[in-house]
C-alpha positions in Angstrom: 63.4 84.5 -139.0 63.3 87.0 -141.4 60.3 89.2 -139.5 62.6 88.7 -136.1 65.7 89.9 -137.7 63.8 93.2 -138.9 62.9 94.0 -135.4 64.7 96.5 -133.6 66.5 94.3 -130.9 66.9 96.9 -128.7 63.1 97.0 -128.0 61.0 94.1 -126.2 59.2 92.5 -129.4 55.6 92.9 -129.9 53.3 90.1 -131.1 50.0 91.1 -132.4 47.1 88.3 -132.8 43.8 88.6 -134.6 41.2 86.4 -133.5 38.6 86.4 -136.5 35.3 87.1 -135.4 32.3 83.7 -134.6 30.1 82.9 -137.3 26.9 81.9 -135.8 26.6 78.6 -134.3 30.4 77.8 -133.3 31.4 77.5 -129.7 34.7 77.5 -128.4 35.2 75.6 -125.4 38.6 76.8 -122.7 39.7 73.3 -121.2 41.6 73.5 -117.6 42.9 70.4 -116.1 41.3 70.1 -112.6 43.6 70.5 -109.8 44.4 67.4 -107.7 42.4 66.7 -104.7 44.7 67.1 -101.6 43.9 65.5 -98.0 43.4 68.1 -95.2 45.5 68.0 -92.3 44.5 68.3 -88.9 46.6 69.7 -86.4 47.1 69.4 -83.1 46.1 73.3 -81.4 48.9 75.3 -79.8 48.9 76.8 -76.2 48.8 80.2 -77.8 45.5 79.3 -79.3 44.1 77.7 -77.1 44.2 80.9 -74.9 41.9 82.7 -77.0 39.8 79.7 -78.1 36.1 80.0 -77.2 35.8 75.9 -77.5 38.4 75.4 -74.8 41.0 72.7 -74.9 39.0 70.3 -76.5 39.1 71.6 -79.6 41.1 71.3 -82.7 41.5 73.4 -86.2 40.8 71.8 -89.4 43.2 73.3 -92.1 41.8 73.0 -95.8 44.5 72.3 -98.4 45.3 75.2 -100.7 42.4 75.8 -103.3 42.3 75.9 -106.6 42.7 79.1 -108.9 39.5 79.1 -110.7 37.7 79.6 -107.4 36.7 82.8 -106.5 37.1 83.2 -102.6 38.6 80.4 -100.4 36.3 79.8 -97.2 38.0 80.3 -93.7 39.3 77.6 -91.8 36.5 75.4 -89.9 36.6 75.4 -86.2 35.6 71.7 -85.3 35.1 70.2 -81.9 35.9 66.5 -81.6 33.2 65.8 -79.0 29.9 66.9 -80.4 28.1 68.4 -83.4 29.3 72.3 -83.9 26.1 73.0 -84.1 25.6 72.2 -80.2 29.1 72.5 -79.1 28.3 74.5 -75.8 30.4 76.5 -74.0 34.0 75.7 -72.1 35.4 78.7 -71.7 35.1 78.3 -68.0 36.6 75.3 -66.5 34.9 73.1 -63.8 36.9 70.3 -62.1 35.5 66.9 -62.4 33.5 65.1 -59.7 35.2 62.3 -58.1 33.2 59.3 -58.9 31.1 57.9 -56.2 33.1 55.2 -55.4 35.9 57.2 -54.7 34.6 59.0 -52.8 35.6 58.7 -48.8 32.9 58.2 -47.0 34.8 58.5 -43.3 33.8 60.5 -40.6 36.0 61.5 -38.0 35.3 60.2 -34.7 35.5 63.0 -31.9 36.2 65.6 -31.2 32.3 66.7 -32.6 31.8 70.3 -32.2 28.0 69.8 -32.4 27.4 67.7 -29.3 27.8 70.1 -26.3 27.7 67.9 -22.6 25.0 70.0 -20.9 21.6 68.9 -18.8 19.8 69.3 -22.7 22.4 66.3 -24.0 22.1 64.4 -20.7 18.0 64.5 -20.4 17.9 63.4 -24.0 20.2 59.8 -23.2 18.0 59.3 -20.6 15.2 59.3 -21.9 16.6 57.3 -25.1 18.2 54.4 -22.4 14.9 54.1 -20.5 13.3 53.5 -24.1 15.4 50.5 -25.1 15.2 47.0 -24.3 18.2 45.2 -24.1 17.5 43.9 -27.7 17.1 47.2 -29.0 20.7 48.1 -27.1 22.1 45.1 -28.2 21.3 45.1 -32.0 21.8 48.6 -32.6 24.6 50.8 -32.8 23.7 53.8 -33.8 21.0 55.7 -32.3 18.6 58.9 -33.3 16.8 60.5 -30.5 14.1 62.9 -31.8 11.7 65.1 -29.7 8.7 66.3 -31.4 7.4 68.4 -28.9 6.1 72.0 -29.6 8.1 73.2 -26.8 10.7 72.7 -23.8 14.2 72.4 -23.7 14.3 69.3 -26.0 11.9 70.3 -28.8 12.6 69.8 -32.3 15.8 68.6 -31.9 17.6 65.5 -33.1 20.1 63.5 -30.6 22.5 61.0 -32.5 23.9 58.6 -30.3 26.9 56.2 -31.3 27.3 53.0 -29.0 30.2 52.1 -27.7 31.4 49.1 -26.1 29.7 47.7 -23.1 26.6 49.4 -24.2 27.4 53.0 -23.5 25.9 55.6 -25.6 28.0 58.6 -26.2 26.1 61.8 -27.8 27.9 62.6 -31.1 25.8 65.3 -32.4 23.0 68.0 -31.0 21.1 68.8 -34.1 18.2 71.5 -34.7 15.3 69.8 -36.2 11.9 70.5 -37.7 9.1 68.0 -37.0 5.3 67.6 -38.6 2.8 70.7 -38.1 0.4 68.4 -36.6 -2.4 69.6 -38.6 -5.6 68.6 -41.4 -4.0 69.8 -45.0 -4.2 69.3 -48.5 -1.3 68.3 -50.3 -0.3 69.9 -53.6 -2.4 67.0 -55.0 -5.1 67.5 -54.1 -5.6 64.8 -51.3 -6.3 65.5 -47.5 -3.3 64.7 -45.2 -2.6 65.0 -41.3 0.9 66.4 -41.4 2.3 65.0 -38.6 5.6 62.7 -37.5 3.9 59.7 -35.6 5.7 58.4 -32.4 7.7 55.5 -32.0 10.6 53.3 -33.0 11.6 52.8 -36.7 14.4 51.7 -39.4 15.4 53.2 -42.4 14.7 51.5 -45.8 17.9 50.7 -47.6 16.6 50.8 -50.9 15.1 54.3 -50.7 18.2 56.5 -49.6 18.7 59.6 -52.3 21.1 62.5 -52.3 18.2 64.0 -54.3 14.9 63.2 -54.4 11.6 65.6 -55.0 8.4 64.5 -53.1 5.4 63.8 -55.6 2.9 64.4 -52.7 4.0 67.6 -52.4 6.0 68.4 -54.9 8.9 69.9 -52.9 13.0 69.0 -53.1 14.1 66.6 -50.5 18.0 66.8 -50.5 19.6 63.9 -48.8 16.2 62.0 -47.9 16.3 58.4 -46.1 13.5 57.2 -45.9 11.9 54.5 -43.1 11.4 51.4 -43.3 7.9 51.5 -41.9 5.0 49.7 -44.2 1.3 50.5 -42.6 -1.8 49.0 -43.9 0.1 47.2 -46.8 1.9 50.1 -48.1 5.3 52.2 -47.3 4.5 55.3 -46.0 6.6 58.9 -46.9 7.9 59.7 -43.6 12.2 60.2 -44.1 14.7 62.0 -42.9 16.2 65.0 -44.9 17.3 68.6 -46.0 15.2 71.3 -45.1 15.7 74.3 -47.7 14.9 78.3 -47.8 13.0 79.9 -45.7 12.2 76.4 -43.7 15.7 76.1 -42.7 15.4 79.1 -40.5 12.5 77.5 -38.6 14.6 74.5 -37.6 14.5 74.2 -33.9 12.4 76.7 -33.6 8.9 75.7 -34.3 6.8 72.2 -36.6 7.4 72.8 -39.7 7.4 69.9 -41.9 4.1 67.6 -43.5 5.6 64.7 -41.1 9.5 64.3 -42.0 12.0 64.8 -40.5 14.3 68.3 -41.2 17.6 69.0 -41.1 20.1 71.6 -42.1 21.5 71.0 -45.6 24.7 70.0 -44.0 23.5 67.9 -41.0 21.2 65.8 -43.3 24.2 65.2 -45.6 26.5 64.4 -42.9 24.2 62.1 -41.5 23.3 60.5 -44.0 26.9 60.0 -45.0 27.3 58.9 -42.0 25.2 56.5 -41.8 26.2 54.8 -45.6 29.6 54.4 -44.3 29.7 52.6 -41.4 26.6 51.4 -40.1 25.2 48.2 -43.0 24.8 45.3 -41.4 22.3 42.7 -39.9 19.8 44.3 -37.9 17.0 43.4 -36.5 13.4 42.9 -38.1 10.2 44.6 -36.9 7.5 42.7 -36.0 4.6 42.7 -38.8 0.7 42.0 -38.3 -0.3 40.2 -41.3 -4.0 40.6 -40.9 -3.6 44.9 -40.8 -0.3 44.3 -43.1 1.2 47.1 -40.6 4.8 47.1 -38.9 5.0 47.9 -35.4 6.4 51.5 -34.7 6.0 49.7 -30.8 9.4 48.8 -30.6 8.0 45.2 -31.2 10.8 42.7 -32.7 10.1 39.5 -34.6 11.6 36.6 -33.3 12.1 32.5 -34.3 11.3 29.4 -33.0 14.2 29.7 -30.3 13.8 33.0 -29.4 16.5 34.5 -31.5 16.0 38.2 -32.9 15.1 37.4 -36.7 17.6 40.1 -39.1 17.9 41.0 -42.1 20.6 43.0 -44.3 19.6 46.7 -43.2 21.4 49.4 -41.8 22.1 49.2 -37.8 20.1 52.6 -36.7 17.4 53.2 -34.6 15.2 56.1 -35.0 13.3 56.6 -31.2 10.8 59.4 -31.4 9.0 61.0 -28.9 6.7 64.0 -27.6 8.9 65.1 -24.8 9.8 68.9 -24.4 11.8 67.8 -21.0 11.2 70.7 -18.5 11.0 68.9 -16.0 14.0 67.1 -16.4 16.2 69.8 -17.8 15.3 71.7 -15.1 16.1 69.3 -11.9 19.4 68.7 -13.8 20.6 72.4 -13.1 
C-alpha cells in the first residue's frame, strides 16, 4: 500500500514487470482451456436466397458455430445439397416440370371429328379394297383395322388407312396417314449381313410384348420411336418388321416414295398417336394365326387357327389387323370421279 499511496492518483498507474531471461534447457508452456464444441445448426433457406441460389430449391445452408480464438481464419459457410454428393450436385437453376407417371397418364382418344381422314374417292377405294379382303372372321374378330398400300405409285401409295369398326360391321375411316414402305431392294445392313429391304404382303398382328416408345434397331442401328412390332414368327424366329416413327430427312419422304428396310413409317406424331391408340382401347382376345409346324412359319395368308368345333382359337392380344397390299388404285380412284 505504501508504493500505491506514493503514486500520483491523478495519473493511470503504471506496472512494470521483468521477466528474467531462460537458462538453457527450461521451457515454459502457455495453457488455454479449449473452447467447447458446439452443434451446428442447419437452417431452413429463405425465399430471398433461394433467388440467387445456383443449387435451386433443394438446397439448404449449413451454418458452423462460432470458432474459436486461437484460430487463424474461420472457413465460409458450406453450401450442402441434401440429395447428392456436392461434388456431383448438378445443375437446377432451370426448372423442368415433372412427367406424369405412366399410369396417369390418359390414354383416350377422342372419337370424331378426325381431321386426318378426308371422305374422298382415295378414302373410299382404300375400304373397298380392305372389305373385299376380309372374311367374315377377320370382320368379326377385329375391331380395328390398318389398311396399307405398298405400291410405288397411284393414288393409294404409301399410305396408311386406319379403320375403326363400328356396329353391324361398318368400317368408318378414322385417319389418312402418309407412310413410307420397304425399298424393295438387295442391301447390307449396318452389320454387315445381306438383307432384302422390303414389307412382305399380307395379314398380320402386332406382338404385345414388343411395343416401345423407344427402341433403336440393332440390325441397323437406327432409332425407332414408337415401334410396335408384329406378331409374325417365320421359319422359327420373329422377324423385325413393326410399325413406327420415321425421323430426319426420312420423314420428308413419307408418302412420297419406299423408303424404309421393310417397316413401316410414320410421322413422329401419327406413330405415337397410333400407337396410343391402340394401348388404350383395343386389348382383348383376338384371334390366333394359323402356324405350320414343320416350316415353324405363321401364315401372313389371312389363315386362322381353329378347334375341334370350329371355333376361332384366341389368345390375349390386341384386336388390330394389319392388311397390306401392292395396290396404287388408278383404276379405281379413277372410275370413282
Amino acid at each position: 500500500m505504501a508504493l500505491l499511496d506514493s503514486l500520483d492518483q491523478t495519473r493511470d498507474p503504471v506496472v512494470r514487470l521483468t521477466i528474467r531471461p531462460m537458462v538453457p534447457g527450461e521451457e515454459r508452456l502457455l495453457t488455454r482451456k479449449p473452447s467447447a464444441p458446439v452443434e451446428p445448426r442447419a437452417l431452413a433457406p429463405a425465399d430471398a436466397f433461394l433467388a440467387d441460389n445456383e443449387f435451386g430449391p433443394s438446397a439448404t445452408i449449413e451454418i458452423l458455430p462460432d470458432l474459436p480464438d486461437d484460430l487463424p481464419v474461420p472457413p465460409e459457410p458450406k453450401l450442402v445439397s441434401p440429395r447428392m454428393p456436392r461434388a456431383a450436385a448438378p445443375d437446377f437453376r432451370i426448372a423442368r416440370p415433372a412427367e406424369k407417371p405412366a399410369a396417369s397418364r390418359d390414354w383416350r382418344i377422342p372419337d370424331p371429328p378426325l381431321p386426318d381422314a378426308p371422305a374422298g374417292p382415295r378414302a373410299i377405294a382404300a375400304s373397298v379394297r380392305l372389305k373385299a379382303a376380309l372374311s367374315p372372321d377377320l370382320l368379326n374378330n377385329f375391331d380395328l383395322f390398318l389398311y396399307v398400300s405398298k405400291a410405288s405409285s397411284g393414288p393409294l401409295a404409301q399410305r396408311m388407312y386406319v379403320f375403326k369398326k363400328q356396329p353391324g360391321g361398318v368400317l368408318n375411316l378414322a385417319y389418312d396417314w402418309a407412310a413410307s414402305t420397304g425399298r424393295e431392294k438387295h442391301e447390307t445392313n449396318a452389320r454387315g449381313r445381306a438383307s432384302f429391304t422390303a414389307t412382305p404382303a399380307g395379314y398380320y398382328q402386332l406382338d404385345p410384348k414388343r411395343m416401345y416408345r423407344r427402341y433403336r434397331s440393332y440390325s441397323w442401328d437406327q432409332p425407332m420411336p414408337n415401334a410396335m412390332f408384329f406378331n409374325w414368327e417365320r421359319q422359327g424366329l420373329k422377324t423385325g418388321l413393326a410399325i413406327h416413327a420415321a425421323e430426319g430427312e426420312n420423314i420428308n419422304k413419307l408418302g412420297v416414295q419406299r423408303n424404309s428396310a421393310g417397316c413401316i413409317h410414320l410421322s413422329p406424331e401419327n406413330a405415337e398417336t397410333l400407337q396410343t391408340l391402340i394401348r388404350a382401347n383395343y386389348r382383348g382376345q383376338a384371334p390366333r394365326f394359323a402356324y405350320n409346324s414343320t416350316t415353324r412359319t405363321m401364315s401372313n395368308k389371312g389363315a386362322l387357327m381353329y378347334d375341334r368345333d370350329g371355333n376361332v382359337r384366341t389368345a390375349d392380344d390386341y384386336r388390330v389387323l394389319i392388311f397390306i397390299e401392292n395396290y396404287g388404285g388408278k383404276d379405281m380412284v379413277a372410275a370413282l370421279f
